[in-house]
C-alpha positions as CSV (number, residue, x, y, z in Angstrom):
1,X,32.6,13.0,-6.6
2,X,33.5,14.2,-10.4
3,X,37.0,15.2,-9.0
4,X,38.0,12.2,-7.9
5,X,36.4,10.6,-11.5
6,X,38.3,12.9,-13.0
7,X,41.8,12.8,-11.5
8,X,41.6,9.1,-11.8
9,X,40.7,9.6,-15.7
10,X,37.3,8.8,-16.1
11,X,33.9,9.9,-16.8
12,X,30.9,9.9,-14.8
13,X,27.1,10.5,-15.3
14,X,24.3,10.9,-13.5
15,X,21.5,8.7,-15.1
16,X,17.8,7.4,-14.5
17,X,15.1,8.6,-12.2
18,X,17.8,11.2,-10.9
19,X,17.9,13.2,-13.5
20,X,13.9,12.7,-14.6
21,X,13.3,13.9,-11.4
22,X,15.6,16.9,-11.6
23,X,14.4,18.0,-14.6
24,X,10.7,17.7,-13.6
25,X,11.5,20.0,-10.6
26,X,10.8,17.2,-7.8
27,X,14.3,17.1,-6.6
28,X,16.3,13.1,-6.8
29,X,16.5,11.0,-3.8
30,X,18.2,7.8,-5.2
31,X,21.5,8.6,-6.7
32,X,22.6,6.3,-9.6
33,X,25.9,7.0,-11.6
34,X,27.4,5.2,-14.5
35,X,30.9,5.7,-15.8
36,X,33.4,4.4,-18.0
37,X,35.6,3.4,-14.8
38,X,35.7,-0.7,-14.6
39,X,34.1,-1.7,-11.1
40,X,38.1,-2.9,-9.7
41,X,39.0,0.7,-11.0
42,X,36.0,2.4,-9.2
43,X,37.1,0.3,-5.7
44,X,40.8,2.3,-5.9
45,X,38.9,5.4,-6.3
46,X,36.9,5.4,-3.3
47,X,37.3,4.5,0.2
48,X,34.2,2.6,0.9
49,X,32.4,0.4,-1.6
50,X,30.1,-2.7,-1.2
51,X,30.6,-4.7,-4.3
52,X,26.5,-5.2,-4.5
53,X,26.3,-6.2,-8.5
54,X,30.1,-6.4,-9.3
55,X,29.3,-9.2,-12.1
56,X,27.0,-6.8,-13.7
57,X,29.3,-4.0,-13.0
58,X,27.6,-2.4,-10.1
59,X,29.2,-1.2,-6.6
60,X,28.0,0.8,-4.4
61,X,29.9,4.0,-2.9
62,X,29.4,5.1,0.1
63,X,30.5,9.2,0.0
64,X,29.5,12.3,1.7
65,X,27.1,10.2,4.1
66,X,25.1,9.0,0.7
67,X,24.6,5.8,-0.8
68,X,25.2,5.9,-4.1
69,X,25.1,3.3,-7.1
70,X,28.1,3.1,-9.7
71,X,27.5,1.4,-12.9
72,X,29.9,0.7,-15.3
73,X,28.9,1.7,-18.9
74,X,27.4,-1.5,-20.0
75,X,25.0,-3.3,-22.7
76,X,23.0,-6.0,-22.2
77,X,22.2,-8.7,-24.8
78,X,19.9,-11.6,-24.6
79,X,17.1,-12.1,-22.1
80,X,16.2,-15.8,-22.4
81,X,14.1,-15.9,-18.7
82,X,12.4,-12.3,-19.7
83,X,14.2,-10.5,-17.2
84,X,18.0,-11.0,-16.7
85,X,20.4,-10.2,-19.6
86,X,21.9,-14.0,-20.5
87,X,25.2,-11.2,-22.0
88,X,26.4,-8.2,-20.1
89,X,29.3,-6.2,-21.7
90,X,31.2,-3.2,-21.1
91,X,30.9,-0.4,-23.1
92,X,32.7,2.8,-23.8
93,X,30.3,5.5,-24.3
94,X,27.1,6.7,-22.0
95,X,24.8,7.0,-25.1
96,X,25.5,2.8,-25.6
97,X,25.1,2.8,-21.7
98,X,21.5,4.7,-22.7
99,X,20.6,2.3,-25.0
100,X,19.3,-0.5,-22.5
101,X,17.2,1.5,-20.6
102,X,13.6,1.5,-20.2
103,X,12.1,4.6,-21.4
104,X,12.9,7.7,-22.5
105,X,12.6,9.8,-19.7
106,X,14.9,7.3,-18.0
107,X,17.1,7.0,-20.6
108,X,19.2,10.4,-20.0
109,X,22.6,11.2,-18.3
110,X,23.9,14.5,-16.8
111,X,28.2,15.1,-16.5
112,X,28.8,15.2,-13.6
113,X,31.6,17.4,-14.6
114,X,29.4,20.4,-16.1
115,X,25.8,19.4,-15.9
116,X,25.5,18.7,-19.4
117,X,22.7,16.6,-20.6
118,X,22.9,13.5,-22.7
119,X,19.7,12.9,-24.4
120,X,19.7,10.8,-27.1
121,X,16.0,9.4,-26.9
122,X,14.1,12.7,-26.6
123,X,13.6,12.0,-23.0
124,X,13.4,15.4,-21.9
125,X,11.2,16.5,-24.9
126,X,8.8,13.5,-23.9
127,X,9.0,14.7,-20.0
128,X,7.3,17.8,-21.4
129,X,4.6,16.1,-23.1
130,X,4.0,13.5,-20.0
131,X,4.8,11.3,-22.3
132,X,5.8,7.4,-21.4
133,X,7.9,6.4,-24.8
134,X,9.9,2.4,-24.9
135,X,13.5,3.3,-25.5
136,X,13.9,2.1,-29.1
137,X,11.4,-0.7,-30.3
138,X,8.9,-1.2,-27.5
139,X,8.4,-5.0,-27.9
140,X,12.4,-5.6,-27.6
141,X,12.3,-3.8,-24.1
142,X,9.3,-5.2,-22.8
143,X,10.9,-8.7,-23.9
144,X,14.1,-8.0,-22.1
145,X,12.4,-7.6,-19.0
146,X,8.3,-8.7,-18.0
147,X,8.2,-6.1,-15.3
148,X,8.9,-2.8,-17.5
149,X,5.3,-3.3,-18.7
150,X,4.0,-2.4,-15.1
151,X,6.5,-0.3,-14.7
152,X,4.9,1.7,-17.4
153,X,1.5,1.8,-16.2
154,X,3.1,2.6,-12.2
155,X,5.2,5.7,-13.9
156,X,2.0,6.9,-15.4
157,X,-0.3,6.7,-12.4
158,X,2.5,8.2,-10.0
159,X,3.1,11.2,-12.7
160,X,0.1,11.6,-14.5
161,X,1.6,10.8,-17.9
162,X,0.1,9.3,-21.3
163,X,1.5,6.4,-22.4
164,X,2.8,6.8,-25.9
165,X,0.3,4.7,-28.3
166,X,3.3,2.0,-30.0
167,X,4.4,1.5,-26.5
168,X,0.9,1.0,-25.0
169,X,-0.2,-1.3,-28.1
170,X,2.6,-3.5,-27.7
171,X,2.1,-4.1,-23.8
172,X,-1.2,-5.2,-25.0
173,X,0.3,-8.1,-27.4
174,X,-0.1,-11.8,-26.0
175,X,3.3,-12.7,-25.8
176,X,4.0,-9.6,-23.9
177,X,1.3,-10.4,-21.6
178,X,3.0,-13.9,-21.6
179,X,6.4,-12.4,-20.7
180,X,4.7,-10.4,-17.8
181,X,3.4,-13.3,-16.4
182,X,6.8,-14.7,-15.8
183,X,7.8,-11.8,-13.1
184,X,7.8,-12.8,-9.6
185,X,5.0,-12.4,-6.9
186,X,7.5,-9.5,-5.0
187,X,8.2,-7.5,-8.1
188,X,4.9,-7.1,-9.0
189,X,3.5,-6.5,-5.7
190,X,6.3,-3.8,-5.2
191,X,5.2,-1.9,-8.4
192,X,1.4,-2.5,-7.8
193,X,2.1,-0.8,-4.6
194,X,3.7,1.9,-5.4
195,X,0.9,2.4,-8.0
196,X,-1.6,2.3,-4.9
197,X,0.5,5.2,-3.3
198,X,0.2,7.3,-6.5
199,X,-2.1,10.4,-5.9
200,X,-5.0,8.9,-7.8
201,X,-4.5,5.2,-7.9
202,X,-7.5,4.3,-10.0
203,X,-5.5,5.6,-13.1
204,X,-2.9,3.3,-12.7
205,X,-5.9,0.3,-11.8
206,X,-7.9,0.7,-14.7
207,X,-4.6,0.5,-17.2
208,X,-3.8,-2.5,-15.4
209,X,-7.4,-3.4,-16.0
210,X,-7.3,-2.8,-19.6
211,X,-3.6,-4.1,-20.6
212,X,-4.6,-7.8,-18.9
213,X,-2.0,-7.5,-16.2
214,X,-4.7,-6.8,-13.1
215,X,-6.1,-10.1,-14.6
216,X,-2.5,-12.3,-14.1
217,X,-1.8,-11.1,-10.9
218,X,-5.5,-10.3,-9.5
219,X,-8.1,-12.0,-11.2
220,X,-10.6,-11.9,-7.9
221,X,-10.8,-8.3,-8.6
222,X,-12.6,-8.3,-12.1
223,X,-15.3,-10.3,-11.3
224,X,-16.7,-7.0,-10.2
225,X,-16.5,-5.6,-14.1
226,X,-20.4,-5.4,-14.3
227,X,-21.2,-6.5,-11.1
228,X,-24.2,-4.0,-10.7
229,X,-25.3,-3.1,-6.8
230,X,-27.3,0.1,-7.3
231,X,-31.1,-0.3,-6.5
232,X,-34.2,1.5,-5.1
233,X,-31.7,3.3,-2.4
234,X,-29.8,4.9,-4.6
235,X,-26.8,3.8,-3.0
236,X,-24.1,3.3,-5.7
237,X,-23.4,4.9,-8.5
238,X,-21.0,2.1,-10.2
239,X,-20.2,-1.3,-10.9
240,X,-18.5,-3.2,-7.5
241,X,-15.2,-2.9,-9.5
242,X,-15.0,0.3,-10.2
243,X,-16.1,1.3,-6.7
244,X,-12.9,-0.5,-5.5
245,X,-11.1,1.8,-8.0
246,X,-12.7,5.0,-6.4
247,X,-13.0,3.9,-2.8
248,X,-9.1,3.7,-3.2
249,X,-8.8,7.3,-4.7
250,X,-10.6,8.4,-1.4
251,X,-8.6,6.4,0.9
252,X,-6.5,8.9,3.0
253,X,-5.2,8.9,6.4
254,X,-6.6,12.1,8.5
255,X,-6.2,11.4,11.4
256,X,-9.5,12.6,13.7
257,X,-12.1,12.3,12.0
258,X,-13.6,15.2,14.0
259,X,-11.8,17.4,12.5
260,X,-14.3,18.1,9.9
261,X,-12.1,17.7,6.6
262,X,-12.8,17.3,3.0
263,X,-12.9,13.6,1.7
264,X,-11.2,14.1,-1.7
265,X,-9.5,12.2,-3.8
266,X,-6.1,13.0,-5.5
267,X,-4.1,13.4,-3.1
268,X,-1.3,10.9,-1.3
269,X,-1.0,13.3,1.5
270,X,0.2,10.7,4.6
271,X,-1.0,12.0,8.2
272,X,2.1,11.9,10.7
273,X,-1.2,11.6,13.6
274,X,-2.8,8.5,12.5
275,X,-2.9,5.7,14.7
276,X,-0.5,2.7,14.4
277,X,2.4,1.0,14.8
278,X,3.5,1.7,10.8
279,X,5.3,4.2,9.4
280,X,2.7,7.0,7.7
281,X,3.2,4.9,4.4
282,X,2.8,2.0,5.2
283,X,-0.9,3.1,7.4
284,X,-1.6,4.5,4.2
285,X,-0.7,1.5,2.0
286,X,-2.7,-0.8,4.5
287,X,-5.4,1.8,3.9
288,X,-5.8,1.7,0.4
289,X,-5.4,-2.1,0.1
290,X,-8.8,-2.5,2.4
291,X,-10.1,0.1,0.2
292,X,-9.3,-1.7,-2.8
293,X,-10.4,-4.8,-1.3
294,X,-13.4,-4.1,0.8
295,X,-16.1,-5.0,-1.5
296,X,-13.6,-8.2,-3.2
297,X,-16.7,-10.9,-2.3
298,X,-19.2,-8.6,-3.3
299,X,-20.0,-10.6,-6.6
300,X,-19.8,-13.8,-5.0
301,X,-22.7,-12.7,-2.1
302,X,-24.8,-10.7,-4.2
303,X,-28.7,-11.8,-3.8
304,X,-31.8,-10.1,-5.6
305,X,-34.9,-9.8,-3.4
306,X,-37.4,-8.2,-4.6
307,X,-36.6,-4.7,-5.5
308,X,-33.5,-4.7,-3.2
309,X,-29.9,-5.9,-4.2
310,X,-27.6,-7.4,-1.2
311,X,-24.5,-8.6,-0.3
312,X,-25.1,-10.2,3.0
313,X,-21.7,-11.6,4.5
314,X,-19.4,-9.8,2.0
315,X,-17.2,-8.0,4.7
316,X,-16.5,-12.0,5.9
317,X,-15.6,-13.2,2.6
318,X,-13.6,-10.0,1.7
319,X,-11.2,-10.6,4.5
320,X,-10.9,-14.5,3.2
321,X,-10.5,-13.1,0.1
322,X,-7.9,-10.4,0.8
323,X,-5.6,-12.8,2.4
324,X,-5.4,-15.0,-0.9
325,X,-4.5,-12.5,-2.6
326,X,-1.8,-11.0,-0.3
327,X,-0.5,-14.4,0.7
328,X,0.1,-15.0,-2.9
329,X,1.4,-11.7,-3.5
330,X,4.1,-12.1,-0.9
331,X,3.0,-9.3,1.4
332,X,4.2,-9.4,5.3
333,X,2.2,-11.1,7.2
334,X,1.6,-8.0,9.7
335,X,0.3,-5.6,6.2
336,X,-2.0,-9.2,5.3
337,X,-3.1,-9.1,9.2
338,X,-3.9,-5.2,9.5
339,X,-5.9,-5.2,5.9
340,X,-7.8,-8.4,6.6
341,X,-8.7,-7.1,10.0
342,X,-9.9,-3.5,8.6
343,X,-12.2,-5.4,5.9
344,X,-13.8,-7.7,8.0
345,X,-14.8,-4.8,10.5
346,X,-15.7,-2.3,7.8
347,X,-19.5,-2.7,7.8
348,X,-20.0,-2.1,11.4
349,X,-23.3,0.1,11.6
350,X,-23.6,2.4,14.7
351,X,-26.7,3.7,16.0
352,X,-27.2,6.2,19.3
353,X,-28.9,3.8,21.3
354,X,-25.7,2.2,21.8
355,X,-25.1,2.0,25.2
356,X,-21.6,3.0,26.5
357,X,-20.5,-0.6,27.4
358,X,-21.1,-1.1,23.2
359,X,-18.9,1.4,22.4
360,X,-16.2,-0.3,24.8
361,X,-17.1,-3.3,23.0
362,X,-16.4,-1.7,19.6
363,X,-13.6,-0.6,20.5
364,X,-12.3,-3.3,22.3
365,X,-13.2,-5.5,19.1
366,X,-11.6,-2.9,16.5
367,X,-8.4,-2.2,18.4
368,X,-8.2,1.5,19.4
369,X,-5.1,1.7,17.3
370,X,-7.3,1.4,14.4
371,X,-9.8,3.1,15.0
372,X,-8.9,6.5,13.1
373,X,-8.1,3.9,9.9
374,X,-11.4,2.3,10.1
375,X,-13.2,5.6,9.9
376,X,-11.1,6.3,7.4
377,X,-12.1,3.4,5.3
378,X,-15.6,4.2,6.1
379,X,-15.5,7.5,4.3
380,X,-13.3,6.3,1.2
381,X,-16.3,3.4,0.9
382,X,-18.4,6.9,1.4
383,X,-16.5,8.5,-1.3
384,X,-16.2,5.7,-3.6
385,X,-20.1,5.4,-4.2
386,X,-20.7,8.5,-6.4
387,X,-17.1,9.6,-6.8
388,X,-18.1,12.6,-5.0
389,X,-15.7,14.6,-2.3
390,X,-17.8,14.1,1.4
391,X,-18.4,17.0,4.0
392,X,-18.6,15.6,7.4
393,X,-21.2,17.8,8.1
394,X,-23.5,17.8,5.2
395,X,-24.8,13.8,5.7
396,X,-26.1,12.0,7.9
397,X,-24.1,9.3,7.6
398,X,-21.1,11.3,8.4
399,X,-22.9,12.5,11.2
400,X,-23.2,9.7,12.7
401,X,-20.0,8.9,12.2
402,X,-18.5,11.8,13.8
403,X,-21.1,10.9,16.7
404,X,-19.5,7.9,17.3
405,X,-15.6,8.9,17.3
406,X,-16.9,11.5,19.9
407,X,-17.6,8.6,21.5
408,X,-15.0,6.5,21.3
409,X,-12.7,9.1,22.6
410,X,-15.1,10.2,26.3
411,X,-14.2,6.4,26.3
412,X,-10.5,6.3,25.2
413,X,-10.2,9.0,27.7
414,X,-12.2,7.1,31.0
415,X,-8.9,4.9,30.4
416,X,-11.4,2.1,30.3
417,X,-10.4,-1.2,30.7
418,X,-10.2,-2.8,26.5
419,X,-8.0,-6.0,27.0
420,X,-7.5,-8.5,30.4
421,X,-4.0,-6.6,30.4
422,X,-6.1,-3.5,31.4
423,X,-7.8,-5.2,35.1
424,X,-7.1,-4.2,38.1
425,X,-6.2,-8.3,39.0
426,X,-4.1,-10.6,37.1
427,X,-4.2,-14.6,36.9
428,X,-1.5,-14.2,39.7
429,X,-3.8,-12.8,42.1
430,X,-6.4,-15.1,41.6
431,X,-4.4,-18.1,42.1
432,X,-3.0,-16.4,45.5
433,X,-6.9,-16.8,46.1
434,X,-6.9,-20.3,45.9
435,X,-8.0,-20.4,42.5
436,X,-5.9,-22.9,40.1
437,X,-4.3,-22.4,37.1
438,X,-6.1,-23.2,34.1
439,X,-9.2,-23.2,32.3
440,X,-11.4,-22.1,34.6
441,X,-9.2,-19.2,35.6
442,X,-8.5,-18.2,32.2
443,X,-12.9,-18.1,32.7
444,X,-13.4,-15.9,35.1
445,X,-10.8,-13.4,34.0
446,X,-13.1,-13.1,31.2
447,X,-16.3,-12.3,33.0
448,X,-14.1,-9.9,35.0
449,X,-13.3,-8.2,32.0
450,X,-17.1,-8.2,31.3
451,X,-18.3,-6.8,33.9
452,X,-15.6,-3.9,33.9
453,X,-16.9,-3.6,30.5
454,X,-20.3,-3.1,31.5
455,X,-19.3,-1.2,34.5
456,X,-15.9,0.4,34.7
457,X,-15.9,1.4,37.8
458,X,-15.7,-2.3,38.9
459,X,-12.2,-1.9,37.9
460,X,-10.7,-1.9,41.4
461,X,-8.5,-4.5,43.0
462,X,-11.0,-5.4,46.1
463,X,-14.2,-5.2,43.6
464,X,-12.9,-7.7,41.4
465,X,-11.1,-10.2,44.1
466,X,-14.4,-10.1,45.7
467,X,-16.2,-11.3,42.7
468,X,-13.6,-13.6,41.7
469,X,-13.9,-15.2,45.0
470,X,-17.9,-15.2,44.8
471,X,-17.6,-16.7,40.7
472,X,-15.6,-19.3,41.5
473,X,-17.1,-21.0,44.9
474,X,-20.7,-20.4,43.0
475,X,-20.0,-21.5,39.4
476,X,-16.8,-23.2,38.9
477,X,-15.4,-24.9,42.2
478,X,-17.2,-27.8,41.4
């Protein structure tokens, strides 16, 4: 690509999270350039180019089967809505380019003509230090744009870096705050997810905690500061909020439970195997947002009797509670679905007398697709109570746990029937039986399914026209 800069007579750099990421050994996967070539100029150069930003002087070029963003050298002047620049100009050297970046460690360029770094922030020197440092005068970038606040607090839960003490004093400052607030439902959901995908996302939680941001964009969430639910049982070892916190650490996709693994926290590790219909990321965002969310109500239903704190109902109100919060964070309505569904389900409580039609029931009422994320939030709940990695083995809890998905799958694999698509009869056949359309059909289908439930061996094509016949002459003919 610098060759064709180059013969053309311009410059080009690679700048931002390309080169942080190259220099911190994690290898770039978005590729951002900037150069001194005008966007019309940068067109002639290349063969393909989508003119994505052109009035901010952004294109992008499509070469050697990449995608890659070309920025004129620019400065930006001006921020009157707190986050786009009311003055855009083009400027003539990468270091003013530099200038209107975020932070430090985003704010350097390598030639793409001999690798050379420009550095004129320190940015490298503060990648060494995990340092997070505000280009420049903190409170002038943070008023440019609301969402480099967050952005702060993301970069230092996905990399494990400080933030530098000006910087993290003036994210604190009211009007900051104020600015913050301005940002849009998506941008901030965007960030707070990738800050929920981070290997330990309760660093990045509790500096949204303690900066005032958690309490713009999800206020539910700190009314379980000082919520206290340990008791006589020994249960918990923190507040309901910073359970949430931990539980979410622990929230990782395995798989098969059966497999006997380690519960720890730390890592954002994505099993390829786990059930679903999403993409590993995605099954493991889901995961972590019912983790996070699980216990949401728990403030709201806690009761004192006796010696014994409760929180009767909580899983019910969670799920109401987790869709507020989503809806007005903008998620899809399939993420706000599969969390909702995970949170309401999460205190299910299994016992050995269960017969096997109740396991069919379970599972019919869980989904099997979600089965393996269920158990999965059961042990980050597990691992959130005393912060503690969980052996499968060692509790018995987890044994019983493990009991069950034995379970689940002698009944996953009798290729029981778990939905009315699963009979051996459809509504077709029973109205070829001189049963009508409509309610009462709809009935006995449902009492078929039932008794295949109960009995899967019922699940034969004579068996059930026989008992459709029988139902609907001796309960709903008349």
């Amino acid at each position: 690509m610098n060759s064709l800069f180059e013969a053309a007579g311009f410059e080009a750099y690679l700048v931002g999270g390309a080169v942080r990421d190259e220099l911190m050994g994690k290898g770039a996967h978005d590729w951002d350039v900037a150069t001194n070539a005008k966007p019309d100029e940068v067109i002639k150069i290349f063969r393909r180019v989508i003119p994505t930003g052109i009035k901010h002087g952004t294109v992008t070029v499509h070469f050697m089967k990449q995608s890659i963003e070309v920025t004129t050298f620019r400065t930006e002047s001006d921020y009157s809505d707190g986050r786009h620049p009311d003055k855009v100009e083009y400027a003539g050297h990468i270091e003013e380019d530099l200038s209107r970046r975020d932070f430090t460690m985003n704010a350097m360029a390598a030639s793409l003509k001999d690798g050379h770094i420009v550095d004129p922030y320190g940015g490298a020197d503060d990648i060494q230090k995990k340092t997070i440092r505000a280009v420049g005068l903190p409170r002038e970038r943070f008023m440019e744009d609301g969402l480099r606040p967050v952005r702060a607090v993301r970069f230092a839960s996905q990399l494990g870096f400080k933030i530098e003490e000006k910087t993290w004093t003036d994210i604190l400052d009211s009007e900051i705050l104020a600015n913050v607030a301005k940002i849009s439902a998506e941008r901030f959901r965007d960030e707070f997810c990738k800050i929920l995908l981070s290997p330990v996302p309760s660093v990045g939680l509790k500096l949204l905690e303690e900066s005032g941001i958690l309490k713009i964009f999800v206020p539910e969430l700190l009314q379980g500061r000082g919520c206290v639910q340990s008791d006589e049982r020994g249960f918990h070892d923190f507040d309901v909020l910073d359970h949430n916190f931990y539980a979410c650490d622990g929230a990782l996709l395995r798989g098969d439970c059966s497999q006997g693994q380690n519960v720890a926290a730390a890592s954002g590790a994505c099993d390829a195997s786990a059930s679903g219909d999403h993409s590993p990321s995605d099954r493991l965002l889901i995961l972590r947002l019912a983790a996070l969310f699980h216990d949401v109500a728990k403030p709201a239903c806690k009761r004192v009797e006796v010696d014994r704190i409760t929180f009767y109902n909580h899983d019910i109100a969670g799920a109401k509670t987790a869709r507020e919060i989503m809806v007005r964070l903008k998620f899809p309505n399939a993420q706000i679905d599969a969390v909702c569904h995970l949170i309401k389900e999460h205190m299910f409580n299994y016992e050995s007398s269960w017969s096997d039609a109740a396991v069919r029931r379970f599972v019919q009422r869980i989904g099997a697709q979600n089965i393996d994320s269920l158990f999965d939030l059961r042990l980050a709940d597990i691992y959130g109570m005393h912060k503690v990695s969980v052996r499968l083995h060692d509790t018995a809890v987890c044994g019983k746990l493990l009991e069950l998905r034995e379970r689940v799958d002698g009944v996953l694999s009798q290729k029981s029937a778990m939905g009315l698509k699963d009979l051996a009869v459809n509504g077709g056949d029973l109205i070829a039986l001189g049963i009508p359309a409509g309610k009462k059909l709809g009935a006995i289908l449902h009492e078929l399914f039932e008794t295949v439930t109960d009995d899967p061996a019922m699940n034969s094509r004579d068996a059930l026209l026989g008992l459709a016949k029988n139902l609907y002459s001796q309960k709903y003919s008349g």
